[in-house]
C-alpha positions as CSV (number, residue, x, y, z in Angstrom):
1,X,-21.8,-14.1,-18.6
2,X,-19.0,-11.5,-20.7
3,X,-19.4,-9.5,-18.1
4,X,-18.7,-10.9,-15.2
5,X,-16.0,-13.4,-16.8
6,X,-14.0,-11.0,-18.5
7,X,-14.9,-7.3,-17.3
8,X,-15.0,-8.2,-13.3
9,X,-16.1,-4.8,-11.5
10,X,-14.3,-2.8,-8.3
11,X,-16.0,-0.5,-5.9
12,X,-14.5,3.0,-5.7
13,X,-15.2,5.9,-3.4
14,X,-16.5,3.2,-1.0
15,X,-17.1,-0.5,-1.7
16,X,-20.6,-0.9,-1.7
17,X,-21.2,2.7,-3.7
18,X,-20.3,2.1,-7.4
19,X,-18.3,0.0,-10.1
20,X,-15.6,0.7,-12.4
21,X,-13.7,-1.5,-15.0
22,X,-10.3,-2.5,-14.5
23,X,-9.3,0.2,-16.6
24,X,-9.9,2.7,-13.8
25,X,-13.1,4.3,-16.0
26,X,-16.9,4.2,-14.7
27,X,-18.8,1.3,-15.9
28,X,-23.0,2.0,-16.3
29,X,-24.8,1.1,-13.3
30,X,-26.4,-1.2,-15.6
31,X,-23.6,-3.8,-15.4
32,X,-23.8,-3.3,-11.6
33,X,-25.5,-6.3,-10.0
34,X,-29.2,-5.8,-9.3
35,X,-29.2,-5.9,-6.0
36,X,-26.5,-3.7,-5.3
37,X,-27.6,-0.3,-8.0
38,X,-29.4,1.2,-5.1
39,X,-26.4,0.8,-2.8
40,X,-25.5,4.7,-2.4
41,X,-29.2,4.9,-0.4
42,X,-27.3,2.9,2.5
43,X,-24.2,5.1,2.6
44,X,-24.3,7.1,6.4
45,X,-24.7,10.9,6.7
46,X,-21.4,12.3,6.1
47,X,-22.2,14.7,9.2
48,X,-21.5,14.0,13.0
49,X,-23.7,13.4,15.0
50,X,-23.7,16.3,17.3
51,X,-23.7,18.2,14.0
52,X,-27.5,16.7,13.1
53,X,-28.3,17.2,16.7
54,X,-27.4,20.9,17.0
55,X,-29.7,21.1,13.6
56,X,-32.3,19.6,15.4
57,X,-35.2,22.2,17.2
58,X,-35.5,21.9,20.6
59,X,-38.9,20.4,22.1
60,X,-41.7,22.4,23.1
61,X,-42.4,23.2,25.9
62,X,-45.3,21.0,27.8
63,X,-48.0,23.5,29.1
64,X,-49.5,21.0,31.2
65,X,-45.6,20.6,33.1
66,X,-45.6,21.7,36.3
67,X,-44.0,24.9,37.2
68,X,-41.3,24.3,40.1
69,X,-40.7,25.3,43.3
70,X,-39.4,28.5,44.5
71,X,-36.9,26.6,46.5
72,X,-35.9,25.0,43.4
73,X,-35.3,27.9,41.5
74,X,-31.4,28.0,42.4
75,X,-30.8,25.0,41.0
76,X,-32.5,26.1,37.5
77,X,-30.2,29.3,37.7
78,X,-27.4,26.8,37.7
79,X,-25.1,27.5,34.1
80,X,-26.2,25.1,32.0
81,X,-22.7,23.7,31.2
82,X,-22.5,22.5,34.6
83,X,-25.5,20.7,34.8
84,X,-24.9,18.7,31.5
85,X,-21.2,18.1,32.4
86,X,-21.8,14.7,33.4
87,X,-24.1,13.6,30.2
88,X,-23.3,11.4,27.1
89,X,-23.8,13.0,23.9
90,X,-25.1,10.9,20.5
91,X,-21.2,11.0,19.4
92,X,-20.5,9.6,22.8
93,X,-22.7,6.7,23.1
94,X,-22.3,6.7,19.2
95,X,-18.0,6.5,19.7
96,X,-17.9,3.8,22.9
97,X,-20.4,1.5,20.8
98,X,-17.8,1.6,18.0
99,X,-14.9,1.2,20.2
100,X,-14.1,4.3,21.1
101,X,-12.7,3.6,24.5
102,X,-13.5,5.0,27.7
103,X,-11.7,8.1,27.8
104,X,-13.5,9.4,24.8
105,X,-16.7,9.9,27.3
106,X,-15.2,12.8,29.0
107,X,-14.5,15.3,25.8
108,X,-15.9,18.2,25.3
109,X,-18.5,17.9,21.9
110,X,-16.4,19.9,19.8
111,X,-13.6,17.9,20.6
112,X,-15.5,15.0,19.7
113,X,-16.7,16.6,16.5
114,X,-13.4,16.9,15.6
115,X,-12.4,13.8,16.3
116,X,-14.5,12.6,14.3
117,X,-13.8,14.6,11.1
118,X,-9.9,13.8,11.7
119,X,-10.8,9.8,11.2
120,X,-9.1,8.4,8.2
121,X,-11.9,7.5,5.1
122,X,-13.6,4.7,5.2
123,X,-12.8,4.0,1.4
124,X,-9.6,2.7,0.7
125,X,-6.9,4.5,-0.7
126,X,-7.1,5.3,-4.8
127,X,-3.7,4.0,-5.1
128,X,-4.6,0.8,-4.0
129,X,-8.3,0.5,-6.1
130,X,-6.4,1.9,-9.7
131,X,-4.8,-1.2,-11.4
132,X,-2.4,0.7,-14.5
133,X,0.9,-0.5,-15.7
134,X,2.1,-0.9,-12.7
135,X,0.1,-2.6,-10.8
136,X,-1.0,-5.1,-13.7
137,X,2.7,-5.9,-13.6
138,X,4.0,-5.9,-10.5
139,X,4.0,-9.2,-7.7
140,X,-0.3,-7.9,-6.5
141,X,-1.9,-8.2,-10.2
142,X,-4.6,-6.8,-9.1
143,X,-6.1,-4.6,-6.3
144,X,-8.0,-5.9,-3.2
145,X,-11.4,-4.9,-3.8
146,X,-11.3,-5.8,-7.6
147,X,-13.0,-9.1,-8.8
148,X,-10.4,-11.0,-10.8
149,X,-9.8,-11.2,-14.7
150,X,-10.0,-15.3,-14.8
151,X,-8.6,-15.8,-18.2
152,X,-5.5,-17.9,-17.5
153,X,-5.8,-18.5,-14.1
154,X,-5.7,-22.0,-13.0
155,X,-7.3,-23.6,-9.5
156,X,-9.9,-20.6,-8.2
157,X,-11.0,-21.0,-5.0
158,X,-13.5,-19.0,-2.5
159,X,-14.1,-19.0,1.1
160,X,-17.4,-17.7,3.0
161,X,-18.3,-17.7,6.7
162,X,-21.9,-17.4,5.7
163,X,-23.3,-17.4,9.1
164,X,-25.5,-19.9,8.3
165,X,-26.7,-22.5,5.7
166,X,-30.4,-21.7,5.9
167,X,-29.0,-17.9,5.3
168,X,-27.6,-18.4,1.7
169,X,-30.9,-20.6,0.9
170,X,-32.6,-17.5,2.3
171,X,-30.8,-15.2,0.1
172,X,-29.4,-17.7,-3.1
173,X,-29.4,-14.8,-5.5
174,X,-26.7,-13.6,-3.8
175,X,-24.9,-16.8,-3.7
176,X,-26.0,-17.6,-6.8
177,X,-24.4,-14.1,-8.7
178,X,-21.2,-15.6,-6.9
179,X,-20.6,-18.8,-8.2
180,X,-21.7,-17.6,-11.6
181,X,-19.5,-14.4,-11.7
182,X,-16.5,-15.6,-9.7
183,X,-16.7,-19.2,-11.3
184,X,-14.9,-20.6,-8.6
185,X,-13.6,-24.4,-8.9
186,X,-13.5,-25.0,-4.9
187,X,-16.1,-22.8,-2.9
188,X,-15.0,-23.3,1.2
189,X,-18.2,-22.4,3.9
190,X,-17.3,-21.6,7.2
191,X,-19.9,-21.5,10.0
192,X,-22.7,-23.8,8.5
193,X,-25.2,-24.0,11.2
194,X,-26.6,-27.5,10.3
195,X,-26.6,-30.7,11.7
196,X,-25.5,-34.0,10.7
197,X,-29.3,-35.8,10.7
198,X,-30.2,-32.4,8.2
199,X,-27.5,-32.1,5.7
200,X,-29.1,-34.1,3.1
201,X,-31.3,-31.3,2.7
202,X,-28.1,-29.3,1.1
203,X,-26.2,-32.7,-0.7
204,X,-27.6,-30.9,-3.7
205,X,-28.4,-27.1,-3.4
206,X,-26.0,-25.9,-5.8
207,X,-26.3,-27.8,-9.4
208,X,-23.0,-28.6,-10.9
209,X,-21.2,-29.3,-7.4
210,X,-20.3,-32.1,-4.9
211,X,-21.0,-31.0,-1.5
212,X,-18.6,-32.1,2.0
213,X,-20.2,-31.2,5.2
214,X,-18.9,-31.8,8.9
215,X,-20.9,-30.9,11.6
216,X,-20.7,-30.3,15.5
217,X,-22.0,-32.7,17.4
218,X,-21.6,-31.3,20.6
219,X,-24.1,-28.5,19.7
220,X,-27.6,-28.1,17.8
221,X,-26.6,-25.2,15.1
222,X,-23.4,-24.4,16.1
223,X,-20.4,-23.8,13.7
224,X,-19.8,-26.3,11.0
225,X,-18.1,-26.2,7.5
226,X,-18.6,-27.1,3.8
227,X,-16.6,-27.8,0.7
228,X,-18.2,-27.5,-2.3
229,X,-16.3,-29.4,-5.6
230,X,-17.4,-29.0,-9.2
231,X,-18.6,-32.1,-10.3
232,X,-16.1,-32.6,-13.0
233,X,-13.1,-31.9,-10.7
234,X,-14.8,-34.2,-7.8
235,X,-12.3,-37.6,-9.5
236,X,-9.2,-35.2,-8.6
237,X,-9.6,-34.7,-5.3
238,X,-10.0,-36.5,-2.1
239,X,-11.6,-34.9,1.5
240,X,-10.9,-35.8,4.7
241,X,-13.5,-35.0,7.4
242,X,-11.8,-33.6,10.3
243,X,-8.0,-34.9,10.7
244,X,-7.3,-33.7,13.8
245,X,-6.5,-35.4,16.8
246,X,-10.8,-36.5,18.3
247,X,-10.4,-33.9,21.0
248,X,-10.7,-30.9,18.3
249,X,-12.8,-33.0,16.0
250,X,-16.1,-32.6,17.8
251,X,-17.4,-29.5,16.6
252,X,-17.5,-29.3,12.9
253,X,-14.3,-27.3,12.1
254,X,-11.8,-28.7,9.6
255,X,-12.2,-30.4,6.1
256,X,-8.8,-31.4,4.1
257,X,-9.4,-31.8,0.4
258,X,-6.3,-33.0,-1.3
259,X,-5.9,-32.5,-5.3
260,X,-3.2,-33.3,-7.7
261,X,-1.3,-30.1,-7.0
262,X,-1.7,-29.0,-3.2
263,X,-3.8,-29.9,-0.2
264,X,-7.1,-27.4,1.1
265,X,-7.5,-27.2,4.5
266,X,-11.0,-25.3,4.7
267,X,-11.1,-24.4,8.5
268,X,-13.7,-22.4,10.8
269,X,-10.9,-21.4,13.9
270,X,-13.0,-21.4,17.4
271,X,-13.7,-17.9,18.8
272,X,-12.1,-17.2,21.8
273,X,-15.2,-16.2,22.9
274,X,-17.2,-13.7,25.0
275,X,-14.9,-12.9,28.2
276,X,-12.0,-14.8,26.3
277,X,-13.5,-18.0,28.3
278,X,-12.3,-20.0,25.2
279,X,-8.6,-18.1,25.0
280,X,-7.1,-20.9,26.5
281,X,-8.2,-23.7,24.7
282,X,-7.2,-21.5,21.5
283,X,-3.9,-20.6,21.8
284,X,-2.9,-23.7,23.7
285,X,-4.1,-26.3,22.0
286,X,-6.3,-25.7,19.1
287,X,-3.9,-23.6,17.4
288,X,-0.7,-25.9,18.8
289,X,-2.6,-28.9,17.0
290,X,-3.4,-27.3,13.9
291,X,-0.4,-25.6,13.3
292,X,1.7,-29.3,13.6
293,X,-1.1,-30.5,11.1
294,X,-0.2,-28.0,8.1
295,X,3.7,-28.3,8.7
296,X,3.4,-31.9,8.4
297,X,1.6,-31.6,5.3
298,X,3.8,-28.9,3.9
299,X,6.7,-31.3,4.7
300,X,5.6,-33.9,2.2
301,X,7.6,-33.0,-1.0
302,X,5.6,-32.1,-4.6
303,X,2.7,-30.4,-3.4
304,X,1.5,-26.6,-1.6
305,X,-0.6,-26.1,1.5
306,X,-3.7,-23.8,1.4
307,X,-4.6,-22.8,4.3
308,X,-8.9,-21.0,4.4
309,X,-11.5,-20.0,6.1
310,X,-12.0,-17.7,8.8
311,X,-9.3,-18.0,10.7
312,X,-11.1,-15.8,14.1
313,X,-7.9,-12.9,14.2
314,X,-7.0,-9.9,13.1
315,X,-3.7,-10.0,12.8
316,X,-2.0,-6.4,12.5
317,X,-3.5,-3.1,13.5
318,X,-4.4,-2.5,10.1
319,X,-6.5,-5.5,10.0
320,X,-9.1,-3.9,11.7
321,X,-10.8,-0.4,12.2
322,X,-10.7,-0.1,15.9
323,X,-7.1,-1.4,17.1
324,X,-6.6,0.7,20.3
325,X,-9.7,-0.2,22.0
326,X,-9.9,-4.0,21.1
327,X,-6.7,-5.5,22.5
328,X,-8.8,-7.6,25.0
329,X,-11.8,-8.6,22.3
330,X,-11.5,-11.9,21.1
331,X,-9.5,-12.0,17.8
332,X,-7.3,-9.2,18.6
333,X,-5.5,-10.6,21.6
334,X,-1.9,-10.4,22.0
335,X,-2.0,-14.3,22.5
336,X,-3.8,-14.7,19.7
337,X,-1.6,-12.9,17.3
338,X,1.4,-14.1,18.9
339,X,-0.4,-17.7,17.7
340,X,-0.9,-16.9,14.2
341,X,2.7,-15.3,14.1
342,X,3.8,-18.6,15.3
343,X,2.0,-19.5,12.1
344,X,4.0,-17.8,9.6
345,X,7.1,-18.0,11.1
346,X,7.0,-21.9,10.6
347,X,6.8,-21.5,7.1
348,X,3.7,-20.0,6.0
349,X,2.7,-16.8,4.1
350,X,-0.6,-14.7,4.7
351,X,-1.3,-14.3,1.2
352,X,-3.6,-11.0,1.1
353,X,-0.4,-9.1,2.9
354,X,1.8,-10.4,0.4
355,X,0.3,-8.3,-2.3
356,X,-0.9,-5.8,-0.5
357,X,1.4,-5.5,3.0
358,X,-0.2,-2.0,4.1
359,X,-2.7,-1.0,2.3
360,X,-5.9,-0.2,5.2
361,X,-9.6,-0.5,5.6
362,X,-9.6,-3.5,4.1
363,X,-12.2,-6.2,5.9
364,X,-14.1,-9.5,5.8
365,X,-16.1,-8.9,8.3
366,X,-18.7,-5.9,9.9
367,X,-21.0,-6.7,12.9
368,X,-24.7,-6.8,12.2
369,X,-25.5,-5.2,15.9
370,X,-23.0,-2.1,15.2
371,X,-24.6,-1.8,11.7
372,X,-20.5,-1.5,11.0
373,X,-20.7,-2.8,7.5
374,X,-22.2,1.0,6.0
375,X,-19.6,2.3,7.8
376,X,-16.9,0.0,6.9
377,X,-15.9,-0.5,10.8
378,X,-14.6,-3.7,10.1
379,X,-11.6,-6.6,10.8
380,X,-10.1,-8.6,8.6
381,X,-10.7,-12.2,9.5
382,X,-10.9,-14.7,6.6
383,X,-7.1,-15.4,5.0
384,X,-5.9,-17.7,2.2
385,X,-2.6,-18.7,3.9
386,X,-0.2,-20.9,1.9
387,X,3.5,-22.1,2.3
388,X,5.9,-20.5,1.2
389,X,6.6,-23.1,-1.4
390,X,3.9,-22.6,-3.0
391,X,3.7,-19.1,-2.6
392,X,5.2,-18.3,-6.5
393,X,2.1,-20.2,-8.0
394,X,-0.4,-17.8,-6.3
395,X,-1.6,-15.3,-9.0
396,X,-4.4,-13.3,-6.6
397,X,-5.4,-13.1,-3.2
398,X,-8.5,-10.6,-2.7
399,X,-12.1,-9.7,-1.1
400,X,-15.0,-9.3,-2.8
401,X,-17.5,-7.5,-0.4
402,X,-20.1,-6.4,-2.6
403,X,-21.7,-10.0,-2.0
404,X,-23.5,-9.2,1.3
405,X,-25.4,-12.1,2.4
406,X,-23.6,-12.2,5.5
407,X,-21.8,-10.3,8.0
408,X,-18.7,-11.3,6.2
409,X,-18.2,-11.7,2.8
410,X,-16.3,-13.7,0.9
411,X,-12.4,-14.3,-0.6
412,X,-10.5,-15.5,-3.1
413,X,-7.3,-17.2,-4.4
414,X,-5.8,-17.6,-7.9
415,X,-3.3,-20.0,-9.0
416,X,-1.3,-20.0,-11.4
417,X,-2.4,-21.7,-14.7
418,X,0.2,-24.5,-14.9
């Protein structure tokens, strides 16, 4: 399709809200994808909410209420700011389920009204959405949220943490505007859900591509990960179910694909879990193990290393909406960043930061219990890492979020047309 090949679409003003060409000018909401015209109705009230509850009436009265006592009478004359002193607020409750942190409970509601008018836009800024001279020509191509021009790009390649197999079945069309807009040669799936004695069911839900699965087997639909090869590039490349050492092998994490000019390593990085029980394990060996596995393969002369998937951190303060009140959630620990640091510093490159190294409130993923996504209350955790090698042949590194079939969405990577 013209359209999605050659005039790819950006969201402005917020990223599920509207579409404009490269060009910077409005496209018709015509050329919007089907699912995503009505996309405004989801946008949240602009207001706070102790705005919309001082709007509000107050209750009537119940007749049938029983009057009180006389010798409670001096506790009803008692000003009322002293008797709702110790109450939460909607902001409040509203605030500490975002993050807000704990001394945010004891503000006045003004305060927190104003608070909350003082918090940086969720949209990104226009600077960073607005391609022009400039940015067509400097090191970023394009900007973040933009789909990519793909005329003379070479190897295109997305990642998804899809939350679930049976969840893109459940909503193809999404998928399905994807593959057929995006075009991608290589399509990485993080967080499969299925089991080794059910994958058959999937060897062939997408036409046109050769489908790689590994699978936990230490738990029933637990984390898992695809590749997904078009069938005329399948003779190029070889994959390699789960090369590291069998004590990280058993739950479905890691697939290598090597092709002609660089290796894939699609990966699904464990969680450090609720209470950080799985820290630990993280930092100290997962990570440890993995991280010897790329440099060995960035060792070997004549070809890059691509590093995908979601990689479970948020590595900078910018990488997420909330920093202050997450630096004990998984993903956000100092151990954890220190890991991925380690990372880089032995020769890798974070591709995303490498075009755009400050540019904000820009995420992969939004809880589904917050309803964060609306909101854009997010953290970035999916990455196209590569070495530094290879780093010149990377054209674009970006997000696409208007494909919302999950509670992250995907990436993508450009090379460089050889």
């Amino acid at each position: 399709m013209l359209v999605g090949r050659f005039a790819r679409l950006v969201a402005v003003s917020r990223p599920y809200q509207s579409f404009v060409s490269c060009s910077g000018s409005r496209r018709p909401d015509s050329l919007a994808p089907a699912q995503f015209r009505s996309a405004a109705s989801i946008m949240p009230d602009k207001r706070t909410i102790d705005d919309i509850e001082a709007a509000e009436p107050a209750p009537a009265a119940d007749p049938a209420a029983k009057k009180p006592k006389p010798a409670a009478k001096k506790a009803v004359k008692k000003p009322p700011a002293k008797k709702a002193a110790g109450k939460k607020s909607g902001a409040a409750v509203k605030e500490e389920e975002e993050g807000g942190g704990a001394a945010a409970k004891a503000k006045p509601a003004a305060k927190r009204a104003k608070k909350a008018v003082e918090k940086p836009p969720t949209e990104p800024p226009k600077d960073a959405l607005m391609t022009g001279a400039e940015r067509a020509s400097g090191p970023g191509v394009l900007a973040p949220y933009q789909g990519y021009d793909l005329a003379g790009a070479g190897w295109n390649i997305v990642s998804w943490n899809v939350n679930g197999i049976r969840a893109v079945t459940q909503k193809f069309e999404v998928f399905a505007a994807l593959v057929e807009r995006e075009r991608p040669d290589i399509i990485c799936l993080q967080e499969t859900k299925i089991d080794a004695e059910k994958v058959k069911a999937f060897d062939s839900f997408l036409k046109d591509y050769k489908t790689f699965w590994s699978c936990c087997t230490t738990a029933k639909a637990y984390s898992g990960v695809g590749v997904l090869i078009r069938e005329d590039l399948v003779k190029l490349c070889k994959v390699t179910t789960d090369p590291l050492p069998a004590a990280h092998s058993k739950e479905g994490r890691l697939l290598a694909v090597e092709t002609p000019d660089f290796y894939l390593v699609a990966t699904y990085v464990p969680n450090a879990g609720d209470g950080l029980k799985r820290l630990d394990y993280r930092v100290k060996e997962w990570d440890p193990s993995l991280r010897d596995y790329l440099t060995g393969l960035a060792s070997k002369k004549g070809k890059g290393v691509i590093w995908a998937g979601d990689l479970n951190v948020a590595h900078t303060p910018i990488d997420l909406a909330n920093p202050a009140t997450n630096s004990k959630s998984a993903g956000f620990t100092p151990e954890e960043r220190a890991s991925f640091s380690e990372t880089l510093a032995a020769g890798f490159t974070d591709t995303f930061r490498y075009f755009h190294p400050e540019e904000p409130w820009f995420y992969t993923y939004w809880g589904y219990r917050t309803k964060a996504r609306p909101k854009n209350m997010g953290w970035r955790l999916d990455y196209f890492v590569v070495n530094n090698d290879f780093l010149p042949k990377v054209k674009a590194s970006g997000i696409l979020p208007w494909y919302d079939g999950s509670d992250h969405c995907p990436i993508q990577l450009l090379l460089k047309k050889e």
